[in-house]
PDB file as gemmi writes it, atoms N, CA and C in Angstrom:
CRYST1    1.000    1.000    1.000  90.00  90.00  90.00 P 1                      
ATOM      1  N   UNK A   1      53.665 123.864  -5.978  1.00  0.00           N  
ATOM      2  CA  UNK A   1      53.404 123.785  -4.546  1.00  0.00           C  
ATOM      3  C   UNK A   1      54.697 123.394  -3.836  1.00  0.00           C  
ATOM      4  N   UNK A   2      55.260 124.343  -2.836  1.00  0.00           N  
ATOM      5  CA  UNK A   2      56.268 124.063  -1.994  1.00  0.00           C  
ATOM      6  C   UNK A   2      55.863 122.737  -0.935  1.00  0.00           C  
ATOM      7  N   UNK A   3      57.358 121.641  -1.204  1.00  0.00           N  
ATOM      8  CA  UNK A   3      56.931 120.645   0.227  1.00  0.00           C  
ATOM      9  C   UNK A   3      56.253 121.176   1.609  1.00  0.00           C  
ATOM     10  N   UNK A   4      56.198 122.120   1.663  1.00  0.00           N  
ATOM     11  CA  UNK A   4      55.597 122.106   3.164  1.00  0.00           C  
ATOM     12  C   UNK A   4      54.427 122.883   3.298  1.00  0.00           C  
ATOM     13  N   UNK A   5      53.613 122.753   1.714  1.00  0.00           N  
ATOM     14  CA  UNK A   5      52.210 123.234   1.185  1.00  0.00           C  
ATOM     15  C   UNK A   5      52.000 121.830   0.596  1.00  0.00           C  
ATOM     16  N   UNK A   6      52.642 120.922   0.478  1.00  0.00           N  
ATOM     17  CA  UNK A   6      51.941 119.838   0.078  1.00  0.00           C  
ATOM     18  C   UNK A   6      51.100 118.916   0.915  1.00  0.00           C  
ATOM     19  N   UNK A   7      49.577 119.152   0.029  1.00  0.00           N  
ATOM     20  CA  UNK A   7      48.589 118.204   0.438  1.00  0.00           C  
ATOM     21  C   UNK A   7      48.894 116.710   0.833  1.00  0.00           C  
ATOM     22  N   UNK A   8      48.844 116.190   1.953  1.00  0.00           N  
ATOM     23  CA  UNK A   8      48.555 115.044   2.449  1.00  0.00           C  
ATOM     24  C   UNK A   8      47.484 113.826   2.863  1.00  0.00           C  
ATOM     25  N   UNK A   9      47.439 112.800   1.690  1.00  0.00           N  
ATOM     26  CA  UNK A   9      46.121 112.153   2.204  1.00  0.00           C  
ATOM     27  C   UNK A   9      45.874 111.405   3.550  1.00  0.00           C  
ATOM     28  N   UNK A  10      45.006 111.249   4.213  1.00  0.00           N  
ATOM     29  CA  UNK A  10      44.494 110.547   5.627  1.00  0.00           C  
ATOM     30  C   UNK A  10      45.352 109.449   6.519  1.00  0.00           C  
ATOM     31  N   UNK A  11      45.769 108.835   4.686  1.00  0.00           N  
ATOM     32  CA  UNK A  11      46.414 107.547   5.447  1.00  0.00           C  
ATOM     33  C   UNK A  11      47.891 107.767   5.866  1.00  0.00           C  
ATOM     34  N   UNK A  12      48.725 108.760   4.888  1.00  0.00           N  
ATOM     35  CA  UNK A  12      50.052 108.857   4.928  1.00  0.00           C  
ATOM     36  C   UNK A  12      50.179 110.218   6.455  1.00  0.00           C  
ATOM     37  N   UNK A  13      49.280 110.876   6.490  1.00  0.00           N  
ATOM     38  CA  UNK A  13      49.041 111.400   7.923  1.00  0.00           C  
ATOM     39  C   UNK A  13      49.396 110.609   9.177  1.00  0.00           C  
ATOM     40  N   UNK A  14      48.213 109.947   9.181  1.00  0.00           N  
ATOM     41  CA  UNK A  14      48.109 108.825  10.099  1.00  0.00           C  
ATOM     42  C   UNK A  14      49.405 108.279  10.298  1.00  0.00           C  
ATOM     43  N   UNK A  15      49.903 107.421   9.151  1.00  0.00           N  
ATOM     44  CA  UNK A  15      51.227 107.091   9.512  1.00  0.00           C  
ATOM     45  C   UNK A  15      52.592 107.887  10.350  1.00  0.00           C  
ATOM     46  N   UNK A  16      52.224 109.273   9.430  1.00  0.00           N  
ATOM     47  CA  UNK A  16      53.239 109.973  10.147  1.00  0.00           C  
ATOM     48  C   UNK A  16      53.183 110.287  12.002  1.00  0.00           C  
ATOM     49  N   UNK A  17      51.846 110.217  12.105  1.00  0.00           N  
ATOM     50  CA  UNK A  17      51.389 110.789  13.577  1.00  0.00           C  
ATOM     51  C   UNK A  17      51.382 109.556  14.506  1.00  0.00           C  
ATOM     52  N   UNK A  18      51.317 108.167  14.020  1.00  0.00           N  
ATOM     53  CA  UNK A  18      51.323 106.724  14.638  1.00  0.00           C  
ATOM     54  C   UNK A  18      49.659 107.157  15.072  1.00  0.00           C  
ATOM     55  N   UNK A  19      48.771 107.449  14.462  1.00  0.00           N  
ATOM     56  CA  UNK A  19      47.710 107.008  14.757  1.00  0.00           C  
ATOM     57  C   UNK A  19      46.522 106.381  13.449  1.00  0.00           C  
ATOM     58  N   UNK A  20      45.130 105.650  14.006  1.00  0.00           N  
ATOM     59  CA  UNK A  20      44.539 105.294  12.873  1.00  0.00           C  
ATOM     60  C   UNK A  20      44.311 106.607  11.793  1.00  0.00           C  
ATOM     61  N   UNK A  21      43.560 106.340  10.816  1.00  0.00           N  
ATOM     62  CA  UNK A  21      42.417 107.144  10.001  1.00  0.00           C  
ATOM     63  C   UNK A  21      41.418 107.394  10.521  1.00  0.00           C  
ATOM     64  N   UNK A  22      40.630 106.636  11.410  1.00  0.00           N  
ATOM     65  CA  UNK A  22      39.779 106.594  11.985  1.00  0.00           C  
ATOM     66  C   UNK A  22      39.951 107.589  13.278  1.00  0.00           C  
ATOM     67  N   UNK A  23      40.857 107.493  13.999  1.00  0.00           N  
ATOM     68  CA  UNK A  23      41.183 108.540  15.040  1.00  0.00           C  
ATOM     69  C   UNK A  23      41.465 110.231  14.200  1.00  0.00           C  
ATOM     70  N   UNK A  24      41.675 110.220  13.201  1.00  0.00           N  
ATOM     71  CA  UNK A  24      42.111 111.035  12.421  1.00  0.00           C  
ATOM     72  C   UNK A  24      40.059 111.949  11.867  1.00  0.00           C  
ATOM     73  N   UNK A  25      39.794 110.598  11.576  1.00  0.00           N  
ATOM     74  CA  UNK A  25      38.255 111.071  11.979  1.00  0.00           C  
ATOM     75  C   UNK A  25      37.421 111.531  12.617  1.00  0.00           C  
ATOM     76  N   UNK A  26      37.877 111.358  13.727  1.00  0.00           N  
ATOM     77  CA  UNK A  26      37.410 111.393  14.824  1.00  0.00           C  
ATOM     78  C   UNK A  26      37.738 112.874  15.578  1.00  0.00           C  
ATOM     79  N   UNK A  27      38.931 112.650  15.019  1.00  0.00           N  
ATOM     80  CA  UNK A  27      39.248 114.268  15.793  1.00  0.00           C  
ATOM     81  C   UNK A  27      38.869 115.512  14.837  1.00  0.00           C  
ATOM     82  N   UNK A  28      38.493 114.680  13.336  1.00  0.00           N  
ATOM     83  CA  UNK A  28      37.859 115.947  12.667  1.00  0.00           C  
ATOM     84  C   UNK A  28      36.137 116.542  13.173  1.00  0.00           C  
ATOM     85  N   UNK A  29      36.038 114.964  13.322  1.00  0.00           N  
ATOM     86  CA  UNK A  29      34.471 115.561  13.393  1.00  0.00           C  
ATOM     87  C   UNK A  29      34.613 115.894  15.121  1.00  0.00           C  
ATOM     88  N   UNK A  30      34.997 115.665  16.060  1.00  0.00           N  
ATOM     89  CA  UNK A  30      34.517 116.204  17.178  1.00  0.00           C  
ATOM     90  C   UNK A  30      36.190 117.743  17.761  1.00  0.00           C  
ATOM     91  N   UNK A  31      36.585 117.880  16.883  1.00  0.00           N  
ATOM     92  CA  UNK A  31      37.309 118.909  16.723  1.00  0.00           C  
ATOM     93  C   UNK A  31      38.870 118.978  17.778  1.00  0.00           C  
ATOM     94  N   UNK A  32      38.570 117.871  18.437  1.00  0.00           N  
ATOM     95  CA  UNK A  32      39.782 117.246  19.251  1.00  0.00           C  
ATOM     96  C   UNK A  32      40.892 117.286  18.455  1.00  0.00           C  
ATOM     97  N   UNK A  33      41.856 118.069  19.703  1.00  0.00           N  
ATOM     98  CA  UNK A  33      43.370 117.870  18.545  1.00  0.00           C  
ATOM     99  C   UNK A  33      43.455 118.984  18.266  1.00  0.00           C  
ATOM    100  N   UNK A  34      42.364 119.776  17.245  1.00  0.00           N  
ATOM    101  CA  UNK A  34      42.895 121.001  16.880  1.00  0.00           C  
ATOM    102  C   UNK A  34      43.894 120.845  15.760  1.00  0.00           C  
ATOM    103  N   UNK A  35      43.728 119.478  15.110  1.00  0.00           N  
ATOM    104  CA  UNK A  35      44.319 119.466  13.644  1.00  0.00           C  
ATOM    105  C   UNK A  35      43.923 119.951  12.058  1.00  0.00           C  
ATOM    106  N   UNK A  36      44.407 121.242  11.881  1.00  0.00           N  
ATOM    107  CA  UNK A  36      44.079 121.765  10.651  1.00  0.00           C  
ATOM    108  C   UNK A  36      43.572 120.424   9.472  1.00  0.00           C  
ATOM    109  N   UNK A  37      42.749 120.554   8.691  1.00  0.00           N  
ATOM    110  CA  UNK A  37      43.044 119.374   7.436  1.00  0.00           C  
ATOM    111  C   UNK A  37      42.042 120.714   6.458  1.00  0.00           C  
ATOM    112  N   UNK A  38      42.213 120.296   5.097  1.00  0.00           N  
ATOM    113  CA  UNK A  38      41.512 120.645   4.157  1.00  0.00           C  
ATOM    114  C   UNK A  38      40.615 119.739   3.455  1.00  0.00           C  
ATOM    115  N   UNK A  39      39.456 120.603   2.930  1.00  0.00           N  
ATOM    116  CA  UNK A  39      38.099 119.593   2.090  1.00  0.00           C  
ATOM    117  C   UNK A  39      38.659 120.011   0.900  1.00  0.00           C  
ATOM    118  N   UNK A  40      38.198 119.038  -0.108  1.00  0.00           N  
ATOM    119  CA  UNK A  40      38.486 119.666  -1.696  1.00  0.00           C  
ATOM    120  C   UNK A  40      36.921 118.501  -2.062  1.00  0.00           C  
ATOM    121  N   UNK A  41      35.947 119.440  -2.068  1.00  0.00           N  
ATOM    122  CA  UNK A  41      34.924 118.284  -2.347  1.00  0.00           C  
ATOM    123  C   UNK A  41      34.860 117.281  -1.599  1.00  0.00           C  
ATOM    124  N   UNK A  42      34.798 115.996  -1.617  1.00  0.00           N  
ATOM    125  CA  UNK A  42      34.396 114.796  -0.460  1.00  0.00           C  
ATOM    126  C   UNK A  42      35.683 114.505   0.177  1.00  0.00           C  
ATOM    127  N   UNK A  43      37.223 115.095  -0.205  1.00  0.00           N  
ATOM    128  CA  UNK A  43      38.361 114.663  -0.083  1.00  0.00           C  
ATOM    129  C   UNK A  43      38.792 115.481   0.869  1.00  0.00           C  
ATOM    130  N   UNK A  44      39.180 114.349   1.874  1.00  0.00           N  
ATOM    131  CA  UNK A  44      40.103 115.595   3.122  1.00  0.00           C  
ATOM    132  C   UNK A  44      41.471 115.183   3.016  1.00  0.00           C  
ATOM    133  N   UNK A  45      42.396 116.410   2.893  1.00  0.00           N  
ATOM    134  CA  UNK A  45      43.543 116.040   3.071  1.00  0.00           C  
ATOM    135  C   UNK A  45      43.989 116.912   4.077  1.00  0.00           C  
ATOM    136  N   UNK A  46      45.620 117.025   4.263  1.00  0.00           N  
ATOM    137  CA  UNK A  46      46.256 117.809   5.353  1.00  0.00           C  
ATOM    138  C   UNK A  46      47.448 118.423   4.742  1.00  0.00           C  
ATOM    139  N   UNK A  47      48.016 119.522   5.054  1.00  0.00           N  
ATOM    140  CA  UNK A  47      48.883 120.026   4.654  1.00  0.00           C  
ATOM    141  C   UNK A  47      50.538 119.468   5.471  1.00  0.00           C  
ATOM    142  N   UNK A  48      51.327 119.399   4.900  1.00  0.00           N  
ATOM    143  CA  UNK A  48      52.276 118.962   5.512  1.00  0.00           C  
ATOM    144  C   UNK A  48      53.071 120.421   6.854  1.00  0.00           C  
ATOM    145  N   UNK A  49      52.636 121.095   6.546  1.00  0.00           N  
ATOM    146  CA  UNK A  49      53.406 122.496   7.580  1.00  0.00           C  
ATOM    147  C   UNK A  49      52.830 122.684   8.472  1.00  0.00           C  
ATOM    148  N   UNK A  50      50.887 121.556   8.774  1.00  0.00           N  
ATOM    149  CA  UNK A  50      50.914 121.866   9.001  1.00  0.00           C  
ATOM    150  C   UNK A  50      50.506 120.508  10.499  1.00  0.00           C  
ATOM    151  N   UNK A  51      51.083 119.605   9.852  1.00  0.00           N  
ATOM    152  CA  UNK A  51      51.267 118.000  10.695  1.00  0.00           C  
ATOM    153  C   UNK A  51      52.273 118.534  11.746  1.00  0.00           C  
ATOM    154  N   UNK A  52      53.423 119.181  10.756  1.00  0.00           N  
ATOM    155  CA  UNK A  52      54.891 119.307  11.616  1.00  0.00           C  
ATOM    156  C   UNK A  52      54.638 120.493  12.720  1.00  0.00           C  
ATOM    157  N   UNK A  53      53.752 121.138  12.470  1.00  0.00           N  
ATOM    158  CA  UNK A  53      53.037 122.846  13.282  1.00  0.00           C  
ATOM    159  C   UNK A  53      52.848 121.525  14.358  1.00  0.00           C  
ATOM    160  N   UNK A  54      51.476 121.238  13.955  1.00  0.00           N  
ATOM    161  CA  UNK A  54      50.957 120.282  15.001  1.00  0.00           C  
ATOM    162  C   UNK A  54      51.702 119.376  16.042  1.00  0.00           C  
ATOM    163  N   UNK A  55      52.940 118.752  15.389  1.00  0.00           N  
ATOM    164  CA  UNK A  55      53.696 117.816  16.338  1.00  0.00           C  
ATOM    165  C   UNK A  55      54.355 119.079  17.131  1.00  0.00           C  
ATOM    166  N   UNK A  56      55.383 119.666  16.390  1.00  0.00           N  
ATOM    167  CA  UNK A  56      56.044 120.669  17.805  1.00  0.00           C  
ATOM    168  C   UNK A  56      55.098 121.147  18.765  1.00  0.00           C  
ATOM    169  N   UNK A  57      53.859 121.571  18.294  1.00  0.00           N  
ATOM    170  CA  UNK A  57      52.809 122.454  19.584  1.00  0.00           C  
ATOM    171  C   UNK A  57      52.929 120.727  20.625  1.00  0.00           C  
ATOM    172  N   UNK A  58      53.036 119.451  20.379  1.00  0.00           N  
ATOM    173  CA  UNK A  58      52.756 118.927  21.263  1.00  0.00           C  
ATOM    174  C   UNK A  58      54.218 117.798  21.410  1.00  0.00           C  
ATOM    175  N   UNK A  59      55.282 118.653  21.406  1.00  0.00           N  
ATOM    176  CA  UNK A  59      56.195 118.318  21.780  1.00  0.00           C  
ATOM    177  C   UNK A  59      56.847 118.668  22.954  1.00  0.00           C  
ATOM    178  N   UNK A  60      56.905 117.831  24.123  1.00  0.00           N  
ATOM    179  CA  UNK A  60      57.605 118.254  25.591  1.00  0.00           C  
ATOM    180  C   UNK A  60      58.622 117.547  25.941  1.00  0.00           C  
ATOM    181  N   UNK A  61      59.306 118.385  27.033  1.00  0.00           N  
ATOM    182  CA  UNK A  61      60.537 117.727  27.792  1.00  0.00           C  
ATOM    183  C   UNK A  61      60.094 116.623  28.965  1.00  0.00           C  
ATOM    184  N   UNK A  62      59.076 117.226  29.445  1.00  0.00           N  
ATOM    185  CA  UNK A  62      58.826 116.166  30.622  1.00  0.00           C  
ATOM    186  C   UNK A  62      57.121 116.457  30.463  1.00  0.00           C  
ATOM    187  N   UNK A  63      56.439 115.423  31.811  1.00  0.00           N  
ATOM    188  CA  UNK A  63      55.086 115.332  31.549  1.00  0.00           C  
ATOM    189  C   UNK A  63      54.424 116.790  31.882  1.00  0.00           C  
ATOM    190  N   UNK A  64      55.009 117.440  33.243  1.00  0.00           N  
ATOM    191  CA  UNK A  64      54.448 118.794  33.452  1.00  0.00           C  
ATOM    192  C   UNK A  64      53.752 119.675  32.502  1.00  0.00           C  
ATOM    193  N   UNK A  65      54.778 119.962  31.374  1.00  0.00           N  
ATOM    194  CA  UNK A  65      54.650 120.589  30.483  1.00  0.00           C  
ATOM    195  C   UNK A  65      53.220 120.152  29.525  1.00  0.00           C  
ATOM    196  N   UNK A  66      53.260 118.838  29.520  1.00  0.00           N  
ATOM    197  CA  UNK A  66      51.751 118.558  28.809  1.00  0.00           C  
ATOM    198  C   UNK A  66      51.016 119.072  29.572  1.00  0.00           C  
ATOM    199  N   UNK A  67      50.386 118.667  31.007  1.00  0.00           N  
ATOM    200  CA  UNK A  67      49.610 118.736  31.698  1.00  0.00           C  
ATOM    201  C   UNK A  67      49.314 120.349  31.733  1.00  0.00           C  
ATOM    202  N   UNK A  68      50.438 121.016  31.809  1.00  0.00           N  
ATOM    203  CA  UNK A  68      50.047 122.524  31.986  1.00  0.00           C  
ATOM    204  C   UNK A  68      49.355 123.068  30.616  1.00  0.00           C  
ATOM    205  N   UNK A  69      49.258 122.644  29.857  1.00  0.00           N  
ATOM    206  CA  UNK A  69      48.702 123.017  28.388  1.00  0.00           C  
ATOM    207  C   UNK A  69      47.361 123.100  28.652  1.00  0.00           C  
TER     208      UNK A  69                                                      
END                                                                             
């Protein structure tokens, strides 16, 4: 598995994103965010290509740019 196919568990996510597990929950089950993760049986993890996908889509220069999203 290439680093940027490697599975990521909940917590080391979280860390990377500065948010809980629990928010991480939260946006799975009510679909907020729009953050890819994978099931493998009871286990959710996240792919790393696709945390970093995720941060650039919500990376801006100024506030406009959020707001217009």
């Amino acid at each position: 598995m290439t680093q940027q196919n490697t599975l990521i568990p909940p917590d080391e996510t979280a860390k990377q994103l500065g948010v809980t597990i629990g928010t991480l929950a939260t946006w799975r089950n009510t679909g907020r965010n729009n953050l890819p993760f994978v099931k493998i049986g009871r286990k959710v993890m996240y792919r790393q290509s696709d945390i970093e996908s995720w941060i650039a889509k919500h990376t801006f220069n100024h506030t406009n740019q959020a707001v217009a999203q």
